[in-house]
Backbone as CSV, one residue per row, in Angstrom:
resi,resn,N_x,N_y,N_z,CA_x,CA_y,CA_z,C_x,C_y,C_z
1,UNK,121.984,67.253,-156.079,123.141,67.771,-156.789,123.641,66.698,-157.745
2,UNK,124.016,66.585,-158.492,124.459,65.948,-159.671,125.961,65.811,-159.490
3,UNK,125.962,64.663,-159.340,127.695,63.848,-159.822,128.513,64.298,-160.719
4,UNK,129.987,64.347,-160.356,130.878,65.242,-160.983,131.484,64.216,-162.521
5,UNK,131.058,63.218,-162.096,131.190,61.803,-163.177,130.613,60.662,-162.665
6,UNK,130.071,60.060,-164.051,129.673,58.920,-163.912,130.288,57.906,-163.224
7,UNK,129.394,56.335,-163.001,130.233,55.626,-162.562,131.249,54.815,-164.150
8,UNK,132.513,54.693,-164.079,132.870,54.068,-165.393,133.845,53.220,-165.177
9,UNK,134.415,52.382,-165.831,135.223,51.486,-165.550,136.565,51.832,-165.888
10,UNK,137.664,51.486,-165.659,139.100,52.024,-165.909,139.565,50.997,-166.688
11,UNK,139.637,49.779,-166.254,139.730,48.252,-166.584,139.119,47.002,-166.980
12,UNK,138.957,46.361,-167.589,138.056,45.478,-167.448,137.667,45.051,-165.884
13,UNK,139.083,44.793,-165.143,138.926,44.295,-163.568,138.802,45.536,-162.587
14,UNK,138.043,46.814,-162.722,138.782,47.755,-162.351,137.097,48.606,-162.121
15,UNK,137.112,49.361,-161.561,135.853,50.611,-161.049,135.703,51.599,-160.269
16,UNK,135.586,52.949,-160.937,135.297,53.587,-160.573,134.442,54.861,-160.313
17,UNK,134.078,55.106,-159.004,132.793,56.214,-159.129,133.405,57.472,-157.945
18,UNK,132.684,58.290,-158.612,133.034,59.499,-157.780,131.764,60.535,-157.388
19,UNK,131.497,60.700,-156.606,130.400,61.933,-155.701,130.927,62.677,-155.589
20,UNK,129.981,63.935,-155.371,130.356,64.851,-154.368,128.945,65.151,-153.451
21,UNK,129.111,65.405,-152.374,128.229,65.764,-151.417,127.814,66.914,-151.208
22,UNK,126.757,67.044,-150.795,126.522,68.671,-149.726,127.068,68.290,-147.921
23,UNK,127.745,68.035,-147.601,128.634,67.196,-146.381,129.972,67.816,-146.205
24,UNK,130.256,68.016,-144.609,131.937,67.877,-144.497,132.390,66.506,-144.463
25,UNK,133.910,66.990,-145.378,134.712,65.690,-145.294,134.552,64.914,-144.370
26,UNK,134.828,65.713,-143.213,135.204,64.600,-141.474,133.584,63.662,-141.738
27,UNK,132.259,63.962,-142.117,131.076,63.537,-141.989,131.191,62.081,-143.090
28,UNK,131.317,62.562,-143.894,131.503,62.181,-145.528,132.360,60.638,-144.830
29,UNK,133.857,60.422,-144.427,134.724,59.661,-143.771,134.002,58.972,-142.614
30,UNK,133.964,59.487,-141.653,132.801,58.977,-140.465,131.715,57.698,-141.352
31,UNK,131.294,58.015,-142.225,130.203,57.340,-142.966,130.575,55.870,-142.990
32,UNK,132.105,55.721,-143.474,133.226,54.769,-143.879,133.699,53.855,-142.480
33,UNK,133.190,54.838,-141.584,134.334,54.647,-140.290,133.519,54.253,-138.840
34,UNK,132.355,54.470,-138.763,131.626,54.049,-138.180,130.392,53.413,-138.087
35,UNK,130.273,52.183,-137.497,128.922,51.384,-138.092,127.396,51.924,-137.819
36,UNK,127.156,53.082,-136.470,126.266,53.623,-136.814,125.731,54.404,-137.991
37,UNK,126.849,55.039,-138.635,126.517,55.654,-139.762,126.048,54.391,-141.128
38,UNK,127.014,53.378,-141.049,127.035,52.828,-141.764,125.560,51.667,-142.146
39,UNK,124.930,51.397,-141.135,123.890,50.794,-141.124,122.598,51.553,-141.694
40,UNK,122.845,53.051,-141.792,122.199,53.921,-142.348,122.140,53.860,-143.961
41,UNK,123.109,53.792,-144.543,122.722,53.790,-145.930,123.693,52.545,-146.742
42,UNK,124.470,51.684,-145.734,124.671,50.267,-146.745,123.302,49.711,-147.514
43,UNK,123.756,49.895,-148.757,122.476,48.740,-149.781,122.039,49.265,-150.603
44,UNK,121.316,48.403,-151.256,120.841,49.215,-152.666,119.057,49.701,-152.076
45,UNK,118.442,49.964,-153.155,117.187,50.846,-153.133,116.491,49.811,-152.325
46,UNK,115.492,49.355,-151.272,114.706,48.876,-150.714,114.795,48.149,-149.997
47,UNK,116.755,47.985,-149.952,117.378,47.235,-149.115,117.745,47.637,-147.360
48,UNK,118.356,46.872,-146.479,118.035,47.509,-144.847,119.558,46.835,-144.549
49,UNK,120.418,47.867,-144.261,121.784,46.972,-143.471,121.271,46.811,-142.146
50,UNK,121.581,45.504,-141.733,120.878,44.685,-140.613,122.146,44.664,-139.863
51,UNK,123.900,44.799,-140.052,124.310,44.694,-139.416,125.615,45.282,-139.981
52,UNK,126.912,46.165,-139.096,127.537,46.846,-139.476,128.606,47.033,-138.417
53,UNK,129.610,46.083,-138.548,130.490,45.611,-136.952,131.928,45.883,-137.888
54,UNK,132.435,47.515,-137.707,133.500,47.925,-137.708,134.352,48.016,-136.562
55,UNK,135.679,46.978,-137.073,137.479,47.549,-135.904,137.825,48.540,-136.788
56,UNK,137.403,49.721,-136.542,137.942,50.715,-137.816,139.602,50.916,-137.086
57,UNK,140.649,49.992,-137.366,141.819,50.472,-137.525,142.965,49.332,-137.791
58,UNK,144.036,50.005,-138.914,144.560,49.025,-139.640,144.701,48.129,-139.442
59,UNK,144.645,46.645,-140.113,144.329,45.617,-139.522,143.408,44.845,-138.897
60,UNK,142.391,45.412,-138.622,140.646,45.698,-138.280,139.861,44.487,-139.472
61,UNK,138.784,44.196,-138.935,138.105,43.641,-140.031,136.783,43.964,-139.646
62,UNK,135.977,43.960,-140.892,134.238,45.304,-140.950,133.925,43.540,-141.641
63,UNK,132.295,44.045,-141.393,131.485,43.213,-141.723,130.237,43.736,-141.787
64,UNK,129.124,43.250,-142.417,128.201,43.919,-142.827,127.274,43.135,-143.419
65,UNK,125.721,43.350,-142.536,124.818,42.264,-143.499,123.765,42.827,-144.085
66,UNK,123.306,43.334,-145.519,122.250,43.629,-145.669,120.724,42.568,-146.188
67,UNK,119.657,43.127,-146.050,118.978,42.290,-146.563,118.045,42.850,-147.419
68,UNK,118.599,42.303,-148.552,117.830,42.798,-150.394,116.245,41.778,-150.408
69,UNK,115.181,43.128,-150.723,114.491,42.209,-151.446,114.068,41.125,-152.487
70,UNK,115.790,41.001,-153.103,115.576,40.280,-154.455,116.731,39.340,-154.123
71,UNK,117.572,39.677,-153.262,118.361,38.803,-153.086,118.829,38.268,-152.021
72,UNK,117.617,38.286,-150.872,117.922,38.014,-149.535,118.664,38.586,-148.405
73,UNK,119.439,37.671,-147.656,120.479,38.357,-146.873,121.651,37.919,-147.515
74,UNK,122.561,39.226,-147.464,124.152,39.255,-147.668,125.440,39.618,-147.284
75,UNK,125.826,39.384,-146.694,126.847,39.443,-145.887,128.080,39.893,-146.790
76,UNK,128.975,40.408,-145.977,130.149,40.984,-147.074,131.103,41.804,-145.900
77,UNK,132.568,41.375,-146.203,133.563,42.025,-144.871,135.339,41.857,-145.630
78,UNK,135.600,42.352,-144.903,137.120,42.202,-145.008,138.099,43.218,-144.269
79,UNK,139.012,43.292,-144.303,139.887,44.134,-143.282,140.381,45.152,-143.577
80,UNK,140.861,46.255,-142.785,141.613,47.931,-143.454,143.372,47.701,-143.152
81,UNK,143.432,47.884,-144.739,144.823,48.045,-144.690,145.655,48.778,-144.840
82,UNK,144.783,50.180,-144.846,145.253,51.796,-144.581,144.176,52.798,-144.330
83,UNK,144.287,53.234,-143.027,143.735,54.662,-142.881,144.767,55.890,-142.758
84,UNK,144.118,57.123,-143.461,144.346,57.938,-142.855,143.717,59.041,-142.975
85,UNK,143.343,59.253,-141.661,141.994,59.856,-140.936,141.327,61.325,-142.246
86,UNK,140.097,61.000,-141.704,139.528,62.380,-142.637,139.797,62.271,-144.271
87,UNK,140.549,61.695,-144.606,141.616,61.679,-145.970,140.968,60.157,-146.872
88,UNK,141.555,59.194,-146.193,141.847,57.876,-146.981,141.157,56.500,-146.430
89,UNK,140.777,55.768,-146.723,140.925,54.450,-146.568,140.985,53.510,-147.771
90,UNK,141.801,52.219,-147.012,142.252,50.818,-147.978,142.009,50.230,-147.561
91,UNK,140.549,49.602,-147.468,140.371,48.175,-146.963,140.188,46.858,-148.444
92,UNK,139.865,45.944,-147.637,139.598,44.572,-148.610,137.735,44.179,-148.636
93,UNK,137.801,43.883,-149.538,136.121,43.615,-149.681,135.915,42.124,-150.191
94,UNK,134.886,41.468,-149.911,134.621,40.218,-149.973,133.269,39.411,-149.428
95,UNK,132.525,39.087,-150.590,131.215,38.536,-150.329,131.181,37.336,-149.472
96,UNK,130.363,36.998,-148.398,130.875,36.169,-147.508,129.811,34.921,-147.883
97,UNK,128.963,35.321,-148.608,127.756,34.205,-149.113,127.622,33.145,-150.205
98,UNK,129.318,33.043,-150.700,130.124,31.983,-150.856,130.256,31.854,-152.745
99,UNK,129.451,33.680,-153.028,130.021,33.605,-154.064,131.349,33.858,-154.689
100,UNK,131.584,33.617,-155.597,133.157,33.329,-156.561,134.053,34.333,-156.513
101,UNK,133.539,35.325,-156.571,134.644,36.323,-156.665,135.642,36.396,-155.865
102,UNK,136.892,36.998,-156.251,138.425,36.803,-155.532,138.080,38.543,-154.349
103,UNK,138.874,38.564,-153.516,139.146,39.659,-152.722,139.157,40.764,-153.736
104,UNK,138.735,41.896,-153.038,139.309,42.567,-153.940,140.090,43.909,-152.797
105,UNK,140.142,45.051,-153.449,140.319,45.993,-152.513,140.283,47.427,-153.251
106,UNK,139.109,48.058,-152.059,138.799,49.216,-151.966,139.337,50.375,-151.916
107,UNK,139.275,51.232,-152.487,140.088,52.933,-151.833,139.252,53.840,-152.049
108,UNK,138.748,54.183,-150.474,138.109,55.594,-150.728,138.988,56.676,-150.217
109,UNK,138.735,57.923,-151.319,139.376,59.064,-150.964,138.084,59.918,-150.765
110,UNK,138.589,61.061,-149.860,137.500,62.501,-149.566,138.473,63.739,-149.426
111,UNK,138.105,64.147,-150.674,138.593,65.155,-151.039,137.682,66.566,-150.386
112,UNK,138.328,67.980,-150.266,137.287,69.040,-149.788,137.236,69.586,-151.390
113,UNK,135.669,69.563,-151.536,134.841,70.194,-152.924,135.087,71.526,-152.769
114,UNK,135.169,73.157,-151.421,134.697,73.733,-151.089,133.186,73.934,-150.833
115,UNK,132.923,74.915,-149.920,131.444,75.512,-149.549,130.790,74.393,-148.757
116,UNK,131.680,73.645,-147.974,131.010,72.205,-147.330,131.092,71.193,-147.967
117,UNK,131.802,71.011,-149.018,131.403,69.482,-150.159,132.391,68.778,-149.925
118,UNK,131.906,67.580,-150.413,133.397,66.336,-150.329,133.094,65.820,-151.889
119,UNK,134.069,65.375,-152.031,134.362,64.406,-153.544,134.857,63.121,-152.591
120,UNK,134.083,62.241,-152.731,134.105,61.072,-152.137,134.869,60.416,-153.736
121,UNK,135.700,59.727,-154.068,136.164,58.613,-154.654,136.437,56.865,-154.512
122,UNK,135.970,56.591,-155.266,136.063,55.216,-154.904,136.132,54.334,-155.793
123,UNK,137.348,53.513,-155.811,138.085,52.385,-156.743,138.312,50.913,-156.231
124,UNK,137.589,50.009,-156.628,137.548,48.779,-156.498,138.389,47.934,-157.909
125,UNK,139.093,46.785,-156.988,139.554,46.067,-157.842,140.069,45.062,-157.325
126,UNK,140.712,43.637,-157.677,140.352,43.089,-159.214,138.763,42.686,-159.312
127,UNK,138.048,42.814,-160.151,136.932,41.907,-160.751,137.069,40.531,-161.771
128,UNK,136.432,39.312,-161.210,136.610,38.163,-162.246,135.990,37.941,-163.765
129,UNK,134.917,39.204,-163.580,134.515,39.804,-165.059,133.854,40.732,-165.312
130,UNK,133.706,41.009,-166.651,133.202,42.677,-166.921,131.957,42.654,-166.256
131,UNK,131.455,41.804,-166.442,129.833,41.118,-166.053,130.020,41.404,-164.614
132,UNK,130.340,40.834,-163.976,130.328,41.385,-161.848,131.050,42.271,-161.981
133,UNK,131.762,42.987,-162.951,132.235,44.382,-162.304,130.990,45.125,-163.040
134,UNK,130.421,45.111,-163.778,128.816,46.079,-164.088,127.919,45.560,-163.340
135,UNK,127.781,44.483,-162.204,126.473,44.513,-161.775,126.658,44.865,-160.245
136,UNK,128.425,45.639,-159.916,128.750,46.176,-159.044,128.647,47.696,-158.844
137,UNK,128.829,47.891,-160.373,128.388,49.373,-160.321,126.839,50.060,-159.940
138,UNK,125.838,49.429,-160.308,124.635,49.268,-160.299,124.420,49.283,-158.550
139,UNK,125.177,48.726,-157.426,124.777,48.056,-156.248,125.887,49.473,-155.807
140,UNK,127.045,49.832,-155.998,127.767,51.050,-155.289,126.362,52.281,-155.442
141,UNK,126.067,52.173,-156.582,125.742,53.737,-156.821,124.298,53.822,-156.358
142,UNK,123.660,52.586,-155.991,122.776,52.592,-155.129,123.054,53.118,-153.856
143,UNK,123.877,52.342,-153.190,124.392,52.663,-152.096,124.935,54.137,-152.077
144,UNK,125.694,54.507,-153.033,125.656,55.855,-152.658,124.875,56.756,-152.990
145,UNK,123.908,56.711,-153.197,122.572,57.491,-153.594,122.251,57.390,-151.953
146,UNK,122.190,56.636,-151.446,121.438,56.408,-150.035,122.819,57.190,-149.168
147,UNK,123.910,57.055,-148.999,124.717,57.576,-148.742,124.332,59.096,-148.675
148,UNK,124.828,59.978,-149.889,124.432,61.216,-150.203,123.188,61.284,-149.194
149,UNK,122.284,60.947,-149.512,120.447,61.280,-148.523,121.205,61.054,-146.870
150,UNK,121.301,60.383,-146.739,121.683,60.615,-145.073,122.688,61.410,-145.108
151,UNK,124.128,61.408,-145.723,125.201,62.312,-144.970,124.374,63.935,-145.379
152,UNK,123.878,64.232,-146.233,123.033,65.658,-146.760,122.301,65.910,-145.288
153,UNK,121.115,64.936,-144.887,120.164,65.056,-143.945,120.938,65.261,-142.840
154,UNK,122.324,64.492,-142.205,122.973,64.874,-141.072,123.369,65.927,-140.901
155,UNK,124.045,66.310,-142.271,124.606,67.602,-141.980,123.682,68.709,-142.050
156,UNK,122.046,68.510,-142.182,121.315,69.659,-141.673,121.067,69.400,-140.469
157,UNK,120.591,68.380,-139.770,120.725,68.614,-138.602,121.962,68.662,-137.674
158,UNK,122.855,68.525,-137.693,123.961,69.579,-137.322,124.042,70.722,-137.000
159,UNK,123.548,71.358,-138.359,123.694,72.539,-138.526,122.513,73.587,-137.925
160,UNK,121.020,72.707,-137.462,120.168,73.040,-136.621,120.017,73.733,-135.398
């Protein structure tokens, strides 16, 4: 299915992308919210999340290691500073492999598409330049390409 918009930038420090799924919301959220799901499709194309250790609740801190063929292992975590369930999350994001970039922080929304769909949204910010905020877009929309393929595949078997 084809994306309701591209990924595009709002800001120079600023990003955002939006999906929609063949998925229920509650599935779509779960994705966000639990590290079994999550070890499933963190990373870009050929990449393997090796590790995915969510306190999914406010105040909580996630962590996550994948390992890229081009760029090794990478680690990346930070804490939630709003859920609310099925609906929302606000956590903080942060590369733990000691590159430069400042914190930033995340918001995903899941919206209901109808007929089973979610509009997943998602806005990151601040970026320290246009440059790592475009070579972030490139690494989300990987990830959610892999995203989409598993939450799609779960929700057929579910529905099995």
């Amino acid at each position: 299915m084809p994306n309701d918009i591209p990924a595009r930038p709002l800001a120079d420090d600023e990003l955002l992308i939006a999906r929609t799924f063949d998925a229920p919301r509650q599935l779509v959220f779960d994705m966000w919210a639990h590290g079994e799901h999550m070890r499933n499709w963190l990373g870009p194309v050929n990449s393997r999340c090796l590790e995915a250790d969510l306190d999914f609740r406010v105040g909580g801190a996630w962590r996550a290691l994948v390992r890229m063929p081009t760029h090794g292992d990478r680690a990346m975590g930070g804490r939630y500073l709003e859920i609310e369930p099925g609906r929302r999350i606000v956590m903080t994001f942060r590369w733990l492999n000691g590159e430069p970039d400042p914190e930033s922080v995340v918001t995903l929304t899941f919206e209901d598409a109808g007929d089973g769909r979610t509009r997943q949204t998602f806005h990151q910010a601040p970026f320290m330049s246009v440059e790592r905020r475009d070579s972030h877009i490139e690494g989300w929309n990987a990830c959610f390409d892999s995203e989409q393929v598993y939450a799609e595949r779960r929700t057929r078997e579910i529905a099995e």
